[in-house]
C-alpha positions, 0 to 999 in steps of 0.5 A: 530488507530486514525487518523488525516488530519489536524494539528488542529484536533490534540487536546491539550494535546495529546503528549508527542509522537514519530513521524517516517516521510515518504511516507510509500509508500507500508509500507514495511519492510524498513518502518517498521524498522522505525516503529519499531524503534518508538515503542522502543523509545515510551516505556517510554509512549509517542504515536507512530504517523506517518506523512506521505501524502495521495499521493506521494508529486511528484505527485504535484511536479513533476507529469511526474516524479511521478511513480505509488503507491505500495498502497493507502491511505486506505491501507496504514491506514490499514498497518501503524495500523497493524504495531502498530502506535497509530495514522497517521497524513495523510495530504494532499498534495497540493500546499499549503503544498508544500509551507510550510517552512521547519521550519514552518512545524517543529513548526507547526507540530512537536512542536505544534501540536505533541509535539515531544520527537524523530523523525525518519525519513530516511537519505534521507527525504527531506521536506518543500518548495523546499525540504531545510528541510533534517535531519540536519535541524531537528537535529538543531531543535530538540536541540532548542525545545526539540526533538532529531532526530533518522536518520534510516539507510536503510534495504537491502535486503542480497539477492539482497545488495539491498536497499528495496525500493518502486521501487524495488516492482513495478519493480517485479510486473511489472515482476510478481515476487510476491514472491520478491515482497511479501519478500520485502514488508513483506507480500502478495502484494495486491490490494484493491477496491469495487466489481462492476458490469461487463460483467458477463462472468465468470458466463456464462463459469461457473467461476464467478468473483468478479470485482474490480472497476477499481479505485482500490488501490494498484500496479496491477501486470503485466498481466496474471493469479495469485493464491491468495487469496481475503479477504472481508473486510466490517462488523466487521470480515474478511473473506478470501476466496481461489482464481484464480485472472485474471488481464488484457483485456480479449483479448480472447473477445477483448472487455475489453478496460481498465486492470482489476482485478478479482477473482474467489473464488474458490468452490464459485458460489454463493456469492454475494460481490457486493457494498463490498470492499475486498483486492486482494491478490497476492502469485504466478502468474500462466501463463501470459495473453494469447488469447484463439482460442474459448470458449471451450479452455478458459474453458479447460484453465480456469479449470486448471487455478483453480486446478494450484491455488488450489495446491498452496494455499493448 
């Protein structure tokens, strides 16, 4: 997938293209109907581009109102190629940005720099300085340049008759209800980050770990214990490995002052992830945090930890 941050690196000639618009925060399954949509209206040969931001608009908007991401920028790269867009334009989203005219960023980056033939957005996008731009204003648009405008209705989860949303996954794993929050999201939730020095506690229990650092990518679940999996993404082949993944403070030792997330690959005492970045896979939270009276007992703990994930990854 091609990737592009500014309007300008997009080079002449590029379209004729499909664009689908949005936070694409998560990339879920209800992104991933527009996205799917795009790829049908592009079978006559245009490319299927998404526009989206390299953080939520509300966080330079209205930051106390902002809520926390499902993903980061990277892993929402990561998902949008695997979804079969052929190229993301992630802007940065400042002030300036913010300030664009809502017609302005039509000609600019629709027209001009995309060359637009359909756009998608959802019922509910608002873009431009002051929020003014909506599909309508679009649709007005799109007759005078030439592009028409494909408003995608909501997915709803036939569960729940609930609309898939961004909230609705934060609010299952602030729960840690990983299988809700893997159905609405399509797949596995996960973090992603670079492997980074700790305390080495693990080792000396006999469970090392793989640390996260701590600005790492994704929504962490709510703490406790999780079987899942970790997935070392550097060099040209992923490799996924069975894990027991800790997430919180340690309050056993009562010395860790910041959440943490950290996998111990189960079976694996010597490999060495250092400096690598790998995703975090979460598939079933096993028990909450809990402090231990002794080491002897988080050892116990830690080994049926490891046997409780080994059952359910298997």
């Amino acid at each position: 997938m091609i990737v592009f941050r500014d309007p300008a690196e997009v080079p002449a000639g590029f379209g004729p293209t499909v664009v689908a618009i949005g936070k694409f925060d998560g990339v879920h399954t209800g992104h991933r109907a527009v996205i799917d949509r795009a790829r049908v209206d592009a079978s006559d040969g245009a490319r299927v581009v998404a526009v989206t931001f390299d953080r939520n608009p509300l966080s330079v908007l209205r930051p106390e109102k902002c809520p926390a991401d499902v993903i980061g920028p990277h892993q929402k790269l990561d998902l949008l190629e695997r979804a079969g867009v052929d190229a993301t334009l992630l802007l940065t989203f400042d002030d300036a940005l913010a300030a664009i005219p809502a017609e302005d960023f039509v000609r600019g980056i629709l027209v001009d720099a995309l060359d637009a033939r359909t756009v998608l957005v959802g019922r509910d996008f608002r873009f431009g300085a002051g929020g003014v731009g909506d599909p309508a204003l679009l649709e007005r648009m799109g007759a005078e340049h030439g592009f028409r405008v494909d408003v995608v209705d909501d997915v709803r989860a036939v569960h729940a008759d609930r609309r898939v949303s961004s909230t609705w996954i934060r609010e299952a794993l602030s729960a840690g209800d990983i299988s809700t929050a893997a159905r609405l999201l399509g797949r596995a939730p996960s973090v992603w980050g670079e492997v980074v020095h700790g305390l080495k506690r693990g080792r000396e229990l006999g469970y090392p770990t793989a640390n996260l650092s701590p600005d790492l990518e994704g929504f962490v679940p709510v703490d406790g214990v999780y079987a899942g999996w970790l997935v070392d993404v550097d060099g040209a082949r992923r490799t996924s490995y069975p894990a027991a993944i800790s997430v919180g403070t340690n309050p056993t030792f009562d010395d860790v002052n910041a959440r943490q997330v950290e996998a111990y690959v189960i079976d694996e005492t010597g490999l060495d992830l250092y400096g690598h970045h790998v995703e975090v896979r979460f598939v079933e939270r096993v028990r909450g945090m809990t402090a231990f009276d002794g080491i002897d007992a988080l050892i116990v703990q830690m080994a049926d930890d490891v046997e409780r994930s080994r059952a359910i990854l298997r």
